[in-house]
C-alpha positions in Angstrom: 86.3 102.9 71.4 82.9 102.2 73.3 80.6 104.5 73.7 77.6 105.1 76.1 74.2 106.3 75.2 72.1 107.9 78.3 68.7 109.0 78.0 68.5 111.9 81.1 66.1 112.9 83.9 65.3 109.5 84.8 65.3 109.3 88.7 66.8 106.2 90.2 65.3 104.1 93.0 66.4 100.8 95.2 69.6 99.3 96.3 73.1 99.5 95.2 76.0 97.8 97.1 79.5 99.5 96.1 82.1 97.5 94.8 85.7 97.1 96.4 88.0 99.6 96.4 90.1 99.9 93.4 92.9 101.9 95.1 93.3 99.0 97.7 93.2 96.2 95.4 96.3 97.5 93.5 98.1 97.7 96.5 96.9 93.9 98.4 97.5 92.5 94.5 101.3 93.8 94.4 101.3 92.3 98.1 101.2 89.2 97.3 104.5 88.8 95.4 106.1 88.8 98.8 105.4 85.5 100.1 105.2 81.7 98.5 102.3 81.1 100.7 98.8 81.4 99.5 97.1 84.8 99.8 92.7 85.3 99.8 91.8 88.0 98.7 88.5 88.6 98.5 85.7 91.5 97.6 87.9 92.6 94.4 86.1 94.7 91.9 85.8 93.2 88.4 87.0 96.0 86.5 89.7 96.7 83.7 92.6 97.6 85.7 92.4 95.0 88.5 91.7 92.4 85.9 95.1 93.9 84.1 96.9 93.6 86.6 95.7 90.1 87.9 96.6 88.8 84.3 100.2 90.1 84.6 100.8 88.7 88.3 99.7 85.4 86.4 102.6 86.1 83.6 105.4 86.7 86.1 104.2 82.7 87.4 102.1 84.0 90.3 99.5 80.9 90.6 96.0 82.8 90.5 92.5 80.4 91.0 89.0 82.4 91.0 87.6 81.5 93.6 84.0 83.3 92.7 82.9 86.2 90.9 85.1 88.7 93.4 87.6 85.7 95.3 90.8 85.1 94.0 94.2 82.5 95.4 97.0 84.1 95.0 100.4 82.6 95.2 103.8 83.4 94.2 105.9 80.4 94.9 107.7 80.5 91.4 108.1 83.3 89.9 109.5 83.8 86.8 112.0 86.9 87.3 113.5 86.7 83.4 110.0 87.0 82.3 110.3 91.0 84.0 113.0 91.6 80.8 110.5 90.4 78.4 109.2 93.0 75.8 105.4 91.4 76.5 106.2 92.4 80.1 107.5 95.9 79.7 104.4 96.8 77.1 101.4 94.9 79.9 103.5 96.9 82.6 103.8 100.4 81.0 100.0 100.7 80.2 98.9 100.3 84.1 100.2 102.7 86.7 99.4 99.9 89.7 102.3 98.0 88.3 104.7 100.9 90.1 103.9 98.9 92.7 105.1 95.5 92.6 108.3 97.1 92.5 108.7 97.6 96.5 107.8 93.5 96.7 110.1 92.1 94.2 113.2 94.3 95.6 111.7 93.0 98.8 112.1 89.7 98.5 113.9 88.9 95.2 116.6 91.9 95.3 115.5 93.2 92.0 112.6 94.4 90.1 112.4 95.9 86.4 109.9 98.9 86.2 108.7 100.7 82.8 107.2 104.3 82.5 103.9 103.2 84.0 100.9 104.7 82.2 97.4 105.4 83.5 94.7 108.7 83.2 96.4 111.6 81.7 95.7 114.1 84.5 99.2 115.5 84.4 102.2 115.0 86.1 102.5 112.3 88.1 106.2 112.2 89.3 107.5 108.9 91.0 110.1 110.5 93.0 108.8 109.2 96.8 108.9 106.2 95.4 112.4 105.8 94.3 113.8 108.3 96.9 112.3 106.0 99.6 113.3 102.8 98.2 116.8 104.0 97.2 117.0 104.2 101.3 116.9 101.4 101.9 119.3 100.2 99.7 118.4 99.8 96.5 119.9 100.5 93.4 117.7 102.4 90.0 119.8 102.5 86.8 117.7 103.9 83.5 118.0 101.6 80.6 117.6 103.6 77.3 117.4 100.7 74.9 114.0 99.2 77.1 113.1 103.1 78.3 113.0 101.0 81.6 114.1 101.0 85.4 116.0 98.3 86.3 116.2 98.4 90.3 118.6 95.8 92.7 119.8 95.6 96.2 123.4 94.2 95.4 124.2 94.5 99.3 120.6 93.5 100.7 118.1 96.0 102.3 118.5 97.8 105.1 115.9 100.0 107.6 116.3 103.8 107.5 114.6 107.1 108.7 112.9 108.9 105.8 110.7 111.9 105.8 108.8 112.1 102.7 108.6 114.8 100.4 105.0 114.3 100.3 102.2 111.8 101.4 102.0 109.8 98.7 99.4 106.8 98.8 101.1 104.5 96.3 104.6 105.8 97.1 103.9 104.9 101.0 102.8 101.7 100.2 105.7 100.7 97.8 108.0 101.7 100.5 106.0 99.7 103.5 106.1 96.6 101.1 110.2 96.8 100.5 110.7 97.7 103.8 108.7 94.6 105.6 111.8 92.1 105.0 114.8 95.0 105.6 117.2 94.3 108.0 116.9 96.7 110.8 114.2 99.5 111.4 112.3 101.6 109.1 110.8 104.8 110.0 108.3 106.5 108.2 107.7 110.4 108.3 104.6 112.1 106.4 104.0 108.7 105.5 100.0 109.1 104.0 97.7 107.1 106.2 94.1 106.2 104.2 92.1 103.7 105.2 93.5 101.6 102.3 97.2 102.4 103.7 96.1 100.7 107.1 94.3 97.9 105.5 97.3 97.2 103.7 99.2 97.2 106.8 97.1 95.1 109.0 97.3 92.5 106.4 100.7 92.3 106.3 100.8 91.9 110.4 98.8 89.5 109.8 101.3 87.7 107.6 104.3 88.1 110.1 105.5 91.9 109.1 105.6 94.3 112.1 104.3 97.6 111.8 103.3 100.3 114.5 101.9 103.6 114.4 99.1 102.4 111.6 96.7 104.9 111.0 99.0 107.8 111.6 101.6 109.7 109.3 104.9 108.5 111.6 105.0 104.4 110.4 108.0 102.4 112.4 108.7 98.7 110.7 110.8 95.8 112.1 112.1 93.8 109.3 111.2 90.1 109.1 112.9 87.2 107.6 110.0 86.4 105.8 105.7 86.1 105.8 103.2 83.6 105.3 99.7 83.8 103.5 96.8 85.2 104.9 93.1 86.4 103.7 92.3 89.4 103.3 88.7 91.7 102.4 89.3 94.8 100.7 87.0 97.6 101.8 84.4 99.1 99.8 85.2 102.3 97.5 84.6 104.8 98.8 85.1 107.0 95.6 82.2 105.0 93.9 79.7 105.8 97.3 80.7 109.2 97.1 79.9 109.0 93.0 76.2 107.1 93.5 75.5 110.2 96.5 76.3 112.9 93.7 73.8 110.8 91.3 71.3 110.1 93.7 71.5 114.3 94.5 71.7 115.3 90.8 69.0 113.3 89.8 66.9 113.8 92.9 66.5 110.2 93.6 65.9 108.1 96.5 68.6 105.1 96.8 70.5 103.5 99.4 74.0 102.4 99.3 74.2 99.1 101.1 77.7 98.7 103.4 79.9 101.1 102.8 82.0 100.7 106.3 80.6 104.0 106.7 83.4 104.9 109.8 85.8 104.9 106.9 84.1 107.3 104.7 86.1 110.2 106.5 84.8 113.1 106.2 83.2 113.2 102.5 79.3 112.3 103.7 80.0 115.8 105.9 81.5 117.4 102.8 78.4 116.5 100.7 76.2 117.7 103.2 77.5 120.8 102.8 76.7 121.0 99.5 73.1 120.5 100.5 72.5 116.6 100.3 70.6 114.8 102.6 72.4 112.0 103.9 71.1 109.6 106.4 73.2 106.6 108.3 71.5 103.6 108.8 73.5 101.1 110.3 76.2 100.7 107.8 74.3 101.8 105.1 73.1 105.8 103.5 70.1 106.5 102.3 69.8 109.3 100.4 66.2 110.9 100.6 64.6 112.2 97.0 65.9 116.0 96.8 64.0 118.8 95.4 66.9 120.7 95.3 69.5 121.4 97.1 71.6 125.1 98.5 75.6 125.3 99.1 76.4 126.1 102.4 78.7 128.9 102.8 81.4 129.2 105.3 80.8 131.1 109.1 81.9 134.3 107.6 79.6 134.4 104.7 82.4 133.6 101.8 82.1 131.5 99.1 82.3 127.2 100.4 85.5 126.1 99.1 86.4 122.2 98.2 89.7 121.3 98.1 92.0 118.0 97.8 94.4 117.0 100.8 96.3 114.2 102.2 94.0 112.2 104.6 92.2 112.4 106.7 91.2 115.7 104.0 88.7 115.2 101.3 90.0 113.0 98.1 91.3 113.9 94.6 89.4 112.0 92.7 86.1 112.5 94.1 86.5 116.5 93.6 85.4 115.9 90.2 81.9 114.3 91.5 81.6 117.4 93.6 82.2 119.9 90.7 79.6 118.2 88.7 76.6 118.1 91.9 77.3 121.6 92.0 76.1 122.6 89.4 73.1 121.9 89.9 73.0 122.8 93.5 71.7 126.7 94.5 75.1 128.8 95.3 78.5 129.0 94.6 81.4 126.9 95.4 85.2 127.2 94.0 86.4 123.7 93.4 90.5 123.8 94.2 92.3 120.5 92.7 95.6 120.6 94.2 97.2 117.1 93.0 96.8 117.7 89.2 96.9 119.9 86.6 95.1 118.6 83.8 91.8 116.8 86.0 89.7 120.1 85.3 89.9 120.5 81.6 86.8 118.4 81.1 84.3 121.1 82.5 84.5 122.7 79.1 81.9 119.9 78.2 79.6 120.6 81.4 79.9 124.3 80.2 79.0 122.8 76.6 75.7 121.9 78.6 74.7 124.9 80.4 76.7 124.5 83.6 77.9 127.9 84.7 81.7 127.4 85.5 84.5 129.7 85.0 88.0 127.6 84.7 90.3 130.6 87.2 93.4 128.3 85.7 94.4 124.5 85.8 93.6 123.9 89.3 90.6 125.9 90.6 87.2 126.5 88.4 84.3 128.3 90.2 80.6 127.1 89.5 78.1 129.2 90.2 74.8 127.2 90.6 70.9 127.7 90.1 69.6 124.9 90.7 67.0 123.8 88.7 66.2 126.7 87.3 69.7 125.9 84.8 69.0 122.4 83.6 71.7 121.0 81.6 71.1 119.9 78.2 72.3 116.5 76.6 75.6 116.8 74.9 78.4 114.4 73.0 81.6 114.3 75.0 84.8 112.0 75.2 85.8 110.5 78.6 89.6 111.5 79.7 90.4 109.9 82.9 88.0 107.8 84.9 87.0 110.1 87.1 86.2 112.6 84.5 84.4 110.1 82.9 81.8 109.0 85.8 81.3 113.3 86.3 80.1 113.0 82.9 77.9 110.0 83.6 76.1 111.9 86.6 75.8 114.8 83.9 74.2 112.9 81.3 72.1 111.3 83.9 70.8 114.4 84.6 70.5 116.3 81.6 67.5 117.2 79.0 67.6 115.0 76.5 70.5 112.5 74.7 74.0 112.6 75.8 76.9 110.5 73.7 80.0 109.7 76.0 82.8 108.2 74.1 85.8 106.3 75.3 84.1 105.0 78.2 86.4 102.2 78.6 88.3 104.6 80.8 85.2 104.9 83.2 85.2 100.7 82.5 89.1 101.0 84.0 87.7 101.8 87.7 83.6 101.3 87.8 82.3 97.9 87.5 79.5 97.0 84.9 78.6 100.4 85.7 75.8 101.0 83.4 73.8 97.6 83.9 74.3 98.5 87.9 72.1 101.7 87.2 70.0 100.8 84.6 68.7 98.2 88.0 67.7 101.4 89.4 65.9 102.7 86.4 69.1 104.6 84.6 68.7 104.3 80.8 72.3 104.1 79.4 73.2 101.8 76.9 76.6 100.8 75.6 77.9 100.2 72.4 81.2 98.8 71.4 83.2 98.4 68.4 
């Protein structure tokens, strides 16, 4: 288990250029199973779980050529469906939860996929019924096999479009259902379908491949089947959790940095939400600077109550940067309940900030209130283990912060979604240094 070391109160200064979005990549990866022609994909994060899922794409007989450092061929002329009965394939495909979604492609265009319990951060429940419920739809077929604890999912009569309303506006669940439904005979409607920026680049490149699909960018999807789709490039957009993560380190550590080419119109409405924690945040082209901050005072709502921050479906504020927000606030001036909706289990690392002088009270497993005072209630350097990765990088911009020495171990969950995170900072004058066993 790796561990990082980070000296605190260090301020950070210069340029920093976001990395691709992890959440996309998953999806454009799985993509590629559905056609033999060559796929570019381009601007993908090095980082363990795109790497992970690269390498098993490879072992199903996917032809991958690195192209440079974030440029990769794809191309699944031959691919080796036995292979997906393999124990090796059941074991690489049960410890990443991306691999849900290769499930919609090979039903797609194979008639049959195999699917373990996928793993992932332990942040509670994570149900995959909109995916199956959508899938099963259109045709095809789940049956549980106990000896392999696996799914085993076929279209004995082919795929056909049908009208679904979704029990909720799932990201992965959408797109697992836009990727089956691409090659169904017939029509496919979509309803509640979730519509992130990631959701319509994954779209657009499939039109671009020969699928056709209106209404992008909206929660009501309609899609023509195809008989089939051709290769294409594609440039996966930057991450927008890791620009929201370098504006809570920039405001926590009152530092002066500018994140270079975000796609800033895709950024939603997080650079408001932050300002109304206080931060500073100026556009400049495509790019934010963030100006050095003294400090920094909550806003509260019209009426005077307390600012609430709470997850929601797009075009609302994201899950897994609430745990970024929880962490700036505490050192902001004011008070601010943090509401995480999604999951249960995301919050039970503030008992480590409250192990360094933050002042939060955990309500239950879904809200915690923090009541800040700005400087004034410095947090202190502490040891703590990383849970998920965005509970790990919270931890990070706490450390970063802090008096004194902080220990974080198990970092290679923060590894799982933040590329070369700690030489990236340590460019902008961050001391953290990593040791592995």
């Amino acid at each position: 288990m790796s561990t990082f070391i980070v000296e605190g109160g260090h301020p950070l200064h210069g340029n920093i250029t976001p990395q691709g979005a992890k959440n996309e990549a998953l999806q454009i990866l799985c993509a590629t199973l559905l056609t033999p022609e060559k796929v570019v994909v381009e601007n993908l994060p090095d980082i363990l779980d795109i790497n992970n899922l690269i390498a098993l794409l490879s072992d199903m007989g996917v032809k991958v050529e690195k192209q440079s450092a974030h440029s990769y061929s794809f191309q699944a002329d031959n691919i080796d469906i036995e292979y997906l009965k393999t124990p090796e394939f059941l074991r690489k495909a049960a410890s990443l939860r991306g691999s849900v979604m290769i499930v919609g492609p090979l039903v797609s265009r194979f008639g049959q996929a195999i699917l373990p319990k996928p793993g992932g951060d332990k942040i509670g429940r994570r149900r995959l019924d909109t995916h199956f419920i959508g899938i099963q739809k259109l045709g095809a077929q789940f049956e549980y096999l106990t000896t392999s604890k696996a799914y085993s999912i076929t279209a004995p009569n082919g795929l056909s479009g049908s009208y679904m309303l979704l029990d909720e506006a799932s990201v992965t669940g959408t797109a697992n259902i836009i990727m089956t439904a691409v090659m169904a005979h017939g029509t496919t409607t979509i309803y509640n379908a979730a519509c992130e920026p990631y959701i319509q680049q994954l779209c657009k490149m499939l039109c671009r491949m020969g699928a056709k699909i209106s209404g992008i960018g909206s929660n009501l999807l309609t899609i023509e089947g195809v008989e089939s789709l051709c290769g294409t490039t594609h440039r996966i957009l930057p991450d927008m959790i890791e620009v929201g993560s370098f504006i809570g380190m920039a405001a926590m550590t009152g530092s002066e940095i500018t994140l270079k080419n975000v796609c800033y119109d895709e950024l939603g409405i997080m650079p408001d939400a932050f300002k109304r924690l206080g931060i500073e945040i100026v556009r400049q082209n495509d790019d934010i600077h963030i100006p050095a901050h003294d400090g920094y005072t909550i806003e509260t709502f019209m009426d005077g109550s307390i600012m609430t921050f709470a997850d929601a479906p797009w075009p609302g504020l994201s899950p897994d940067l609430l745990s970024v927000f929880l962490v700036v606030a505490t050192q902001a001036t004011g008070s601010v309940l943090i509401h995480q909706k999604m999951f249960e289990s995301r919050l039970f690392f503030v008992d480590k900030l409250i192990d360094m002088g933050a002042r939060i009270i955990l309500c239950d497993p879904h809200r915690a209130a923090v009541i800040g005072s700005g400087r004034l209630n410095s947090l202190r350097g502490t040891t703590m283990v990383s849970p998920d990765i965005r509970a790990g990088i919270a931890m990070l911009i706490a450390a970063m912060s802090a008096q004194g020495v902080s220990q974080i171990q198990n970092i290679d969950q923060i590894d799982r979604g933040y590329e070369n995170i700690d030489k990236r900072l340590n460019s902008l004058g961050a001391r953290i240094t990593r040791y592995s066993d």
